[in-house]
C-alpha positions, 0 to 999 in steps of 0.5 A: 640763809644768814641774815646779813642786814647791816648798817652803813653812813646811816642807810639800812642794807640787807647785804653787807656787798657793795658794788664798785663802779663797773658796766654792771652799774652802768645800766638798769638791766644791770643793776637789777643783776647786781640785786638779784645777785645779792648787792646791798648797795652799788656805786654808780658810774661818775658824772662829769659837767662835759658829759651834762653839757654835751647831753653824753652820759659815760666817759668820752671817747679815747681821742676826747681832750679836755676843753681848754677853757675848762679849769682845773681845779685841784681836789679838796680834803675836808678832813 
């Protein structure tokens, strides 16, 4: 087989594949299927400060809203 070794922001992988966000990533058995599968890199499921204080990990439900003291903040670029 080729080999696909490459280099991204600094990290050393063995497979140029990146996996996006998904319910694969979103569990162990799950990510062991994405390396078996020939993922050099995953990107792992958001974490929100509700779900931390709430002791939830993964979105909230459907029906959830976001608490009204909780402030909005506006998304900053630092480009």
């Amino acid at each position: 087989m080729a080999d696909l070794h490459t280099r991204y922001l600094g990290l050393e992988l063995q497979s140029p594949l990146v996996a996006s966000s998904s319910p694969l990533t979103g569990s162990l058995d799950g990510l062991r299927k994405l390396e078996a599968a020939g993922a050099g890199a995953v990107v792992l499921p958001s974490l929100f400060e509700e779900e931390l204080a709430e002791g939830r990990r993964g979105p909230a439900p459907a029906t959830a809203t976001r608490p009204a003291t909780a402030p909005v903040r506006p998304p900053t670029c630092r480009c």
